[in-house]
PyMOL CGO cylinders between C-alpha atoms (Angstrom):
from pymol import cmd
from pymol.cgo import CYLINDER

trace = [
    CYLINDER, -37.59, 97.13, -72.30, -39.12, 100.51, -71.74, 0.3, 1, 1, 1, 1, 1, 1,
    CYLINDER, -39.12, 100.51, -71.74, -41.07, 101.99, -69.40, 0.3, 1, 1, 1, 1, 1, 1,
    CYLINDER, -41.07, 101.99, -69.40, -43.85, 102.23, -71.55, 0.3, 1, 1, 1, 1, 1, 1,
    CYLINDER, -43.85, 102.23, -71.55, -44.47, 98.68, -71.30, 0.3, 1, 1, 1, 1, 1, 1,
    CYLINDER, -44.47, 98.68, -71.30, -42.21, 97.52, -68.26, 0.3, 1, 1, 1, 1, 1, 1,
    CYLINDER, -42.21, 97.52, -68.26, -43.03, 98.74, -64.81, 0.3, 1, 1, 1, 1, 1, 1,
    CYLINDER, -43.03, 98.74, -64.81, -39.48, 98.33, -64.26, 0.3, 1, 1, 1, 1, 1, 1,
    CYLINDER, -39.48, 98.33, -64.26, -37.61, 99.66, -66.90, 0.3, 1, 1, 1, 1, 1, 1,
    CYLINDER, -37.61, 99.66, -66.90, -36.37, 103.28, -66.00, 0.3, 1, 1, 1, 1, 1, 1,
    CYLINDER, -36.37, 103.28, -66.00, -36.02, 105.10, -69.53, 0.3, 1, 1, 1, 1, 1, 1,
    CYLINDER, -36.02, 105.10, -69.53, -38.93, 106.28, -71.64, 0.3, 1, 1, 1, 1, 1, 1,
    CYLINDER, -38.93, 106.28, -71.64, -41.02, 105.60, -74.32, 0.3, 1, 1, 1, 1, 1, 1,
    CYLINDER, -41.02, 105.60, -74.32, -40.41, 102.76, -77.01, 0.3, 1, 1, 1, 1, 1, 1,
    CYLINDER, -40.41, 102.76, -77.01, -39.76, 105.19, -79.45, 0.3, 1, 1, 1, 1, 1, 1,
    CYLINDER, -39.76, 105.19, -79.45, -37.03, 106.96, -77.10, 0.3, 1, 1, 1, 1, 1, 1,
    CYLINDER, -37.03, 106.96, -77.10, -35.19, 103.74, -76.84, 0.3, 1, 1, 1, 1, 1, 1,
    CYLINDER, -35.19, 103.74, -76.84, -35.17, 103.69, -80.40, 0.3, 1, 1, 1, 1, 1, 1,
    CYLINDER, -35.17, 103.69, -80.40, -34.26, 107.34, -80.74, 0.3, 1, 1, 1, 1, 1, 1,
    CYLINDER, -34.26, 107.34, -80.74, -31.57, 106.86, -78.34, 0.3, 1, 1, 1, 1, 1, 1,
    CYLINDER, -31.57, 106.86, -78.34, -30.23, 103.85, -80.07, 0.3, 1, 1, 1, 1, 1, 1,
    CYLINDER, -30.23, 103.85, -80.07, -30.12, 105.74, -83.79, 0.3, 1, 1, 1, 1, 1, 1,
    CYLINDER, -30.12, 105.74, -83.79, -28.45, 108.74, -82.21, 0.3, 1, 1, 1, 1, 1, 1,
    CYLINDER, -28.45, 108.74, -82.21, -25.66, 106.53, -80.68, 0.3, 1, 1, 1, 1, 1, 1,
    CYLINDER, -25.66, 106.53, -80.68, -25.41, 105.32, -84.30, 0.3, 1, 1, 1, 1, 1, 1,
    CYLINDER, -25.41, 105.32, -84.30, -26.44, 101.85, -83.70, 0.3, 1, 1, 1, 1, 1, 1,
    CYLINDER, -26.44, 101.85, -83.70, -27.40, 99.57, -87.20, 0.3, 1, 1, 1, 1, 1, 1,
    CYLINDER, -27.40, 99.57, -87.20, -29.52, 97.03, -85.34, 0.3, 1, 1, 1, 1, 1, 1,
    CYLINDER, -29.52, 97.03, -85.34, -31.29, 97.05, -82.38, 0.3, 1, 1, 1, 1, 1, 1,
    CYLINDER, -31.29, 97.05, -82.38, -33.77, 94.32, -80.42, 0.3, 1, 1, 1, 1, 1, 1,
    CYLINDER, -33.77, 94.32, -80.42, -36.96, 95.43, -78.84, 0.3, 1, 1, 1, 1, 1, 1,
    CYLINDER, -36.96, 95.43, -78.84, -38.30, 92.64, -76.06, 0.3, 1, 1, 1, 1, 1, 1,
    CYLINDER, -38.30, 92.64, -76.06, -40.73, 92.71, -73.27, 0.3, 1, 1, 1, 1, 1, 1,
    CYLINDER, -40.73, 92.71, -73.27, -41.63, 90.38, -71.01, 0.3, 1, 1, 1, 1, 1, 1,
    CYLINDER, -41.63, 90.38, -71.01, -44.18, 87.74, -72.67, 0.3, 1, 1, 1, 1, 1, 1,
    CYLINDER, -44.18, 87.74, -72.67, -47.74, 87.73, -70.90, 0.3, 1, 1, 1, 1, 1, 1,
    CYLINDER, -47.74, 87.73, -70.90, -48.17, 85.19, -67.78, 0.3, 1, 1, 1, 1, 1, 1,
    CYLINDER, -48.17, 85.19, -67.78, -50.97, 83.27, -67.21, 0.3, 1, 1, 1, 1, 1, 1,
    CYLINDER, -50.97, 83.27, -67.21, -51.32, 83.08, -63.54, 0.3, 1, 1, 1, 1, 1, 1,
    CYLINDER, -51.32, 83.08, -63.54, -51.26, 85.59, -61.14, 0.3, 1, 1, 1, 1, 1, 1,
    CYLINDER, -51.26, 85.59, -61.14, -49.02, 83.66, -58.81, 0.3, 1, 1, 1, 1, 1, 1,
    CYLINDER, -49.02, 83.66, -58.81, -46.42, 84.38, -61.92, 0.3, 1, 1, 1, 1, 1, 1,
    CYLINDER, -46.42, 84.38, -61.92, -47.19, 88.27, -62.17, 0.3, 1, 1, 1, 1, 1, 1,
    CYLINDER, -47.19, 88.27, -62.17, -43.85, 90.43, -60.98, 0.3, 1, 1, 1, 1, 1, 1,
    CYLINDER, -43.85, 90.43, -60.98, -43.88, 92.10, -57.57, 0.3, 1, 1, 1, 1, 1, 1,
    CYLINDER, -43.88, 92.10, -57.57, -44.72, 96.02, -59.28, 0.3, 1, 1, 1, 1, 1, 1,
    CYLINDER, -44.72, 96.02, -59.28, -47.20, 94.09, -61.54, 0.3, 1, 1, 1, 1, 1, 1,
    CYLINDER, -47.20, 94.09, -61.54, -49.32, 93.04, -58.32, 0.3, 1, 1, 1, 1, 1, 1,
    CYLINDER, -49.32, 93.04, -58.32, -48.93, 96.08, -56.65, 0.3, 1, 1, 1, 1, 1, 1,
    CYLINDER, -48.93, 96.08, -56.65, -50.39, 98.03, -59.57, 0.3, 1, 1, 1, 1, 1, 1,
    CYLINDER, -50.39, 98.03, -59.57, -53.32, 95.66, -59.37, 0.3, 1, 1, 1, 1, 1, 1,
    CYLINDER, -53.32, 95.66, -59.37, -52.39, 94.47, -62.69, 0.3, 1, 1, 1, 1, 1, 1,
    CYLINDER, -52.39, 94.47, -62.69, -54.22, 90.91, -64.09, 0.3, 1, 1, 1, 1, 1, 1,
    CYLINDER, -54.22, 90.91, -64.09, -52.83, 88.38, -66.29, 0.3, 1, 1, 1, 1, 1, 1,
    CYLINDER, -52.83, 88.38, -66.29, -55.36, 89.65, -69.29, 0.3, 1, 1, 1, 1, 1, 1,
    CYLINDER, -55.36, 89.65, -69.29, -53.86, 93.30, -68.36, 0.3, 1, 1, 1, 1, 1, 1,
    CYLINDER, -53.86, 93.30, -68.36, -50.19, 91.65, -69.61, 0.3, 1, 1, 1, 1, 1, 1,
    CYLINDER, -50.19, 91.65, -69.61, -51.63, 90.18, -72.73, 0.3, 1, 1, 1, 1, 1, 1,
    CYLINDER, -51.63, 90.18, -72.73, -53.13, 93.74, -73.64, 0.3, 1, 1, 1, 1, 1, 1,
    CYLINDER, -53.13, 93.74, -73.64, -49.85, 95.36, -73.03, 0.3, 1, 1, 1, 1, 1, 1,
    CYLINDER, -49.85, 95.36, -73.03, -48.03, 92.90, -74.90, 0.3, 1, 1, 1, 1, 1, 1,
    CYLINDER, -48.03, 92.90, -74.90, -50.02, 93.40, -77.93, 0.3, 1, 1, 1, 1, 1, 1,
    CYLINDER, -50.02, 93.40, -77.93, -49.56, 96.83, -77.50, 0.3, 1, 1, 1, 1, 1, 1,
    CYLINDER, -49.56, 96.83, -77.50, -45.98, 96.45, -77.30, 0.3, 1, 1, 1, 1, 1, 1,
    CYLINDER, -45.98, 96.45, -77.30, -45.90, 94.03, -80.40, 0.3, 1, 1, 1, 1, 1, 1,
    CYLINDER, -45.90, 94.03, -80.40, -48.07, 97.02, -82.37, 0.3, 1, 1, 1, 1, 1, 1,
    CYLINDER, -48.07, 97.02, -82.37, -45.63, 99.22, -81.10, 0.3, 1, 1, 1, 1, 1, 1,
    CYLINDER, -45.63, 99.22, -81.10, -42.62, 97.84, -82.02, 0.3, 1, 1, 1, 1, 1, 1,
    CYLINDER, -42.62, 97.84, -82.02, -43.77, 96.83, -85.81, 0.3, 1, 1, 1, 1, 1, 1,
    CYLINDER, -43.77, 96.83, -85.81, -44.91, 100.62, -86.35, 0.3, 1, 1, 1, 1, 1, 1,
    CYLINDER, -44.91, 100.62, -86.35, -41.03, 101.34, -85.38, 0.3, 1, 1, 1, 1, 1, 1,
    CYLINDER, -41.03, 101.34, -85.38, -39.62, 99.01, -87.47, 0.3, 1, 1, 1, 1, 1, 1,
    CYLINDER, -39.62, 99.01, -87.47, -41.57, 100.79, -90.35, 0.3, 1, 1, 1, 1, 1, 1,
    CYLINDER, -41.57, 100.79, -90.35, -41.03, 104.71, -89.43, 0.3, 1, 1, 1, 1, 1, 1,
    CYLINDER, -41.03, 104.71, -89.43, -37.46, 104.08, -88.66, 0.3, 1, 1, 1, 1, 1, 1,
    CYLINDER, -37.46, 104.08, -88.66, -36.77, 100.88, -90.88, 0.3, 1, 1, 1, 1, 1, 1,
    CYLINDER, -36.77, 100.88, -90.88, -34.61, 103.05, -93.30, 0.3, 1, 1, 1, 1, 1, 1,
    CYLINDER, -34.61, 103.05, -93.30, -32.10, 104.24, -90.58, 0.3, 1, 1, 1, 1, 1, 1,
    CYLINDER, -32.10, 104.24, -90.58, -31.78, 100.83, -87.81, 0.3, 1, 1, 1, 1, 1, 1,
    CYLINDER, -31.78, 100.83, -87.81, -32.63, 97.59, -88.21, 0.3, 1, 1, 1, 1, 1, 1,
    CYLINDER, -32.63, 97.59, -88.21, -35.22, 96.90, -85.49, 0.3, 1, 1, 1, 1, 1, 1,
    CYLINDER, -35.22, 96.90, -85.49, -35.46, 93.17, -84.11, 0.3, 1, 1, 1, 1, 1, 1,
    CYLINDER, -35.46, 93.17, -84.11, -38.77, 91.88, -82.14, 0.3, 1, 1, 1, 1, 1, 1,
    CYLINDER, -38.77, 91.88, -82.14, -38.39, 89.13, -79.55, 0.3, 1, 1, 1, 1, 1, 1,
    CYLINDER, -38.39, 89.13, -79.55, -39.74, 88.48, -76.36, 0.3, 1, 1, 1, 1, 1, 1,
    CYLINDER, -39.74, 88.48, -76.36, -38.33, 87.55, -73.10, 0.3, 1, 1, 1, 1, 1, 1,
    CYLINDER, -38.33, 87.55, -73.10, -39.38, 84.66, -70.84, 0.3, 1, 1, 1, 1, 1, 1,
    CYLINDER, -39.38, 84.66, -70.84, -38.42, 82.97, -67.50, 0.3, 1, 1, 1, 1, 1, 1,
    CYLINDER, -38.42, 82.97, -67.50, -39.08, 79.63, -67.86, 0.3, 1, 1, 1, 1, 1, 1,
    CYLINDER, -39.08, 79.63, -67.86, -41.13, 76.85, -69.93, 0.3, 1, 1, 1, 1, 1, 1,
    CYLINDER, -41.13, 76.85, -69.93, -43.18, 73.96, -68.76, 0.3, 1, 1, 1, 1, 1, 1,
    CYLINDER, -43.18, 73.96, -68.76, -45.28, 72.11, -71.37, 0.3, 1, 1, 1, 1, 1, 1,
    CYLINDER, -45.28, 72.11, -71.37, -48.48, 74.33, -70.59, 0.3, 1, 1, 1, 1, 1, 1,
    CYLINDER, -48.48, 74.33, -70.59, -45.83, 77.52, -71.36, 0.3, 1, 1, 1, 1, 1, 1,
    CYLINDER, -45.83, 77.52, -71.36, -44.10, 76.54, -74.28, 0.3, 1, 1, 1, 1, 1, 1,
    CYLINDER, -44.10, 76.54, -74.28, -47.79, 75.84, -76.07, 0.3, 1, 1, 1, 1, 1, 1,
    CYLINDER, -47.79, 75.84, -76.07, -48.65, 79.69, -75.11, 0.3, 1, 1, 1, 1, 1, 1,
    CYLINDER, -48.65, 79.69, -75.11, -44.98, 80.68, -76.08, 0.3, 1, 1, 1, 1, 1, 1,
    CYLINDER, -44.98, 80.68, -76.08, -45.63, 78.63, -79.66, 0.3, 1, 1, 1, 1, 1, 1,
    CYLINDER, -45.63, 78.63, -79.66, -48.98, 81.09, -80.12, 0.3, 1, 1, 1, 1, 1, 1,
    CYLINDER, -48.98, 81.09, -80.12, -47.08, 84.10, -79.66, 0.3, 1, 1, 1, 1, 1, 1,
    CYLINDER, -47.08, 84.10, -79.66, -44.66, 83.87, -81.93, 0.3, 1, 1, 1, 1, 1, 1,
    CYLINDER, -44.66, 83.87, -81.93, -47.43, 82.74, -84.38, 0.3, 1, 1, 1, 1, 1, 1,
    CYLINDER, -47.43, 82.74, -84.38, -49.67, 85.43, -83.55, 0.3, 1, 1, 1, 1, 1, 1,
    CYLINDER, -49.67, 85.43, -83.55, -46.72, 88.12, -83.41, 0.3, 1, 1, 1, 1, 1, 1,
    CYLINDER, -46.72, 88.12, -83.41, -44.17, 86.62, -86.16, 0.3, 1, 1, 1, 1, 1, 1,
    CYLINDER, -44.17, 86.62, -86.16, -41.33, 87.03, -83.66, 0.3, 1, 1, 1, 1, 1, 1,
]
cmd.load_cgo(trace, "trace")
């Protein structure tokens, strides 16, 4: 994660992560964030308190999943840059939203 897209992620931007991980000479590296949730009963605890919505995490994951494939192509020739996404858990409702994000963001 980064702090760009994870209220609790301490380091910096995406691209510093990815900076960081070229300059300690990695080949590959995985960018993940958190995958929206749907209900605000499932939002983290900083996520509330910043008055965030469950529509505010789907914008910020598309802007992470924009983010990450306009790394992969300014740095593609020096790291190898994976793009995943992290969940908690999966009911049936979840795993049909998790099956239209990968779709929608080829991870």
């Amino acid at each position: 994660h980064s702090a760009q897209f994870c209220k609790h992620a301490r380091n910096g931007s995406l691209e510093e992560v990815v900076q960081s991980a070229i300059e300690i000479g990695f080949s590959h590296f995985g960018l993940s964030e958190h995958v929206p949730r749907y209900s605000t009963s499932q939002l983290y605890p900083e996520e509330a308190e910043a008055g965030m919505s469950p529509d505010d995490l789907v914008q910020q994951f598309d802007a992470f999943a924009m983010e990450a494939r306009r790394l992969q192509k300014k740095y593609g020739d020096r790291i190898s840059l994976l793009v995943g996404a992290e969940t908690e858990y999966l009911d049936t409702e979840w795993s049909g939203m998790m099956e239209q994000l990968r779709s929608k963001y080829q991870l």
